[in-house]
C-alpha positions, 0 to 999 in steps of 0.5 A: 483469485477467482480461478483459485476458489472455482479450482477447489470449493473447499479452497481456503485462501489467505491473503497476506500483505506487508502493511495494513494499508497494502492488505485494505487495498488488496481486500477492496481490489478482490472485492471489485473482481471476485463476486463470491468475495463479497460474502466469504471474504474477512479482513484483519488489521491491528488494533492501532490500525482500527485506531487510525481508520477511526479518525479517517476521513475517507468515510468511504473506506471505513464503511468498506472496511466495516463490511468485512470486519471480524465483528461485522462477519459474527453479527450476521453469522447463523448462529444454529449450529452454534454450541450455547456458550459460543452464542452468548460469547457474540454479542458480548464480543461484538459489543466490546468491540464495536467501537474501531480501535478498542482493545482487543478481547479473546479475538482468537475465540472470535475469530475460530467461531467466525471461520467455524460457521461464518462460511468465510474462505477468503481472510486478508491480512498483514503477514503479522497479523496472520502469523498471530492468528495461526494457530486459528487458520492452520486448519482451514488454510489451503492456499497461501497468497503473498502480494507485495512479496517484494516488501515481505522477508523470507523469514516471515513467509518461511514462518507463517507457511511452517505454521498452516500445514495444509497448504496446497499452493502458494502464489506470489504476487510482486515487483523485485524492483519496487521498494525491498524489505527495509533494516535500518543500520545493519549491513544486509550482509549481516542480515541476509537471507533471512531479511531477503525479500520473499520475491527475490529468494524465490527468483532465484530458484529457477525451478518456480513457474513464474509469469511476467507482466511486461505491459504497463497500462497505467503510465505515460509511455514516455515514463514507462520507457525511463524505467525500462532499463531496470527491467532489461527493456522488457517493460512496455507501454500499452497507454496512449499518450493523449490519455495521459497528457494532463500537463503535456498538453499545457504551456507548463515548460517541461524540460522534455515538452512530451515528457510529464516528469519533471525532478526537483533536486535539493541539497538541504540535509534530512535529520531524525525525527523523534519518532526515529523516522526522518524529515527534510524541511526544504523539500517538505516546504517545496512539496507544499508550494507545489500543491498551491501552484497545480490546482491553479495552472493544472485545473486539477486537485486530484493531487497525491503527495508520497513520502518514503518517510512518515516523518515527511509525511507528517510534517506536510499533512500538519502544513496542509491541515493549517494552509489550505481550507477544509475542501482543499485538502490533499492526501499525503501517504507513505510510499510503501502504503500507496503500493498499487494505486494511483493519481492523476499528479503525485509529487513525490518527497525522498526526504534523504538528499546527497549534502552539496556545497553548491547547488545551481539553481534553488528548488525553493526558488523555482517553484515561486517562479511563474513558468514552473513545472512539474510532474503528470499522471496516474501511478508512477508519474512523479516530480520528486524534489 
């Protein structure tokens, strides 16, 4: 990102991600490497976006956002060049729109004055919310940056770079193994390529520069060897065990002592939820035990729970808010919002499971037991019940 901007000063980068969680995170993690960012860069997340950050708790994360919110970006615009009507329209907007969440107002208006004089090259945004704002970034757009590609249709890459014309490079940033783009109950192949994740289309032509990443700093090499294969065994470790022992190193009975992965299976069905998402009770009690268990044997609350489903994901923030005390508190996220953090323990909630007559040993049980085990560390080790 950095060489982007020093390649060309009059560079214009928008930075597009699939979700509004996933374009906070990219935002925070330029903001930490490139300096010039600080002062060029603007955010732009929906409105029911806002409404949620609003009621959030990391009081951390809102304060990071607000600093490059849109509203935050035309109060300290130098409004001198700015035509009579314009300045008068500021204040106006910035007082309907201060409050998080509160309906949108003539933002295309706000958002033209703000690229127009804000000395902004740098705007992160959902591939939505970019796609709506266009028309207001199409003149100043030069440099297209896709992350999470891997989570983003074909179609919606191919529609929002029809629509800046003078684009001059696009850079796409993703895993072709991580989560694909979603459709519920049409067969992809109805749906293909126009639901074809942006990443995979553009790996077939082999005509496109592309760089590998094949080291994995950030899991116990153990896990990253688990997952080598899917990579054709060029994923390598580069951590060092020991920085990654936080249950290897404890009497929990892992099933590979040097391993901290441990995988619950359960065979008690998913069903529907009413908001059309998915839920599994037994898995999601599980997931709350688990969380009363690690603290006590694992001398640590630095604990994620991720869900490939918000309904799971509900269901168990709801459980955790009435259980446990106010300073005992977890994070409960959806996966595809977690993409490209990390935690000291995750446990992970596929809520779907194969329905078996039988099942040898129950999770639920095991969990109650004394000697039960679980997953470790940062970013991709998870115990998956």
């Amino acid at each position: 990102m950095a060489s982007l901007l020093t390649e060309d000063a009059e560079a214009c980068i928008v930075a597009v991600a699939p979700t509004n969680n996933a374009t906070r995170n990219l935002a925070y993690a330029i903001a930490k490497q490139v300096e010039s960012a600080k002062d060029s860069m603007l955010i732009l997340l929906s409105i029911s976006a806002e409404k949620v950050m609003k009621d959030a708790e990391d009081e951390d994360a809102v304060t990071q956002y607000k600093k490059y919110r849109l509203t935050s970006r035309l109060e300290s615009l130098d409004t001198t060049n700015v035509p009579d009507d314009d300045k008068k329209f500021i204040p106006t907007y910035v007082k309907k729109r201060s409050e998080m969440g509160s309906k949108g107002e003539e933002e295309r208006r706000a958002l033209a004055l703000a690229l127009d004089y804000g000395g902004i090259n740098l705007i992160c945004a959902t591939v939505s919310t970019a796609e709506l704002f266009a028309d207001q970034l199409k003149a100043r757009a030069t440099v297209l940056l896709v992350d999470e590609a891997g989570q983003i249709a074909t179609s919606q890459t191919v529609a929002l770079t029809s629509r800046l014309p003078h684009i001059k490079k696009i850079v796409l940033a993703g895993d072709v193994k991580q989560l694909p783009t979603f459709s519920h109950g049409i067969s992809r192949r109805i749906t293909a390529p126009a639901t074809e994740s942006t990443l995979v289309t553009a790996e077939k032509k082999k005509t496109l520069m592309a760089v590998e990443l094949k080291k994995s700093y950030r899991s116990h090499p153990y896990l990253v060897q688990a997952v080598a294969p899917w990579y054709d065994h060029k994923l390598l470790p580069e951590a060092d065990p020991e920085e990654r022992d936080l249950l290897t190193v404890s009497n929990l009975p892992l099933p590979n002592p040097a391993a901290p992965l441990l995988l619950l299976h359960v065979t008690d069905g998913d069903t529907k939820t009413e908001s059309s998402s998915r839920q599994n009770l037994a898995q999601e009690n599980i997931a709350v035990s688990l969380l009363k268990k690690i603290p006590e044997l694992c001398n640590t609350y630095a604990i994620t729970v991720l869900c490939y489903y918000r309904g799971s994901a509900e269901n168990i923030r709801a459980a955790i808010k009435e259980e446990f005390p106010e300073d005992e508190q977890f994070a409960v996220e959806t996966v595809d919002s977690y993409q490209g953090r990390e935690e000291e323990v995750v446990v992970l909630v596929t809520t779907r499971s194969p329905r078996k007559k039988r099942l040898h040993r129950a999770a639920a049980d095991f969990v109650e037991e004394d000697d039960f085990a679980l997953s470790d560390e940062r970013a991709i080790a998870t115990s998956t019940i």
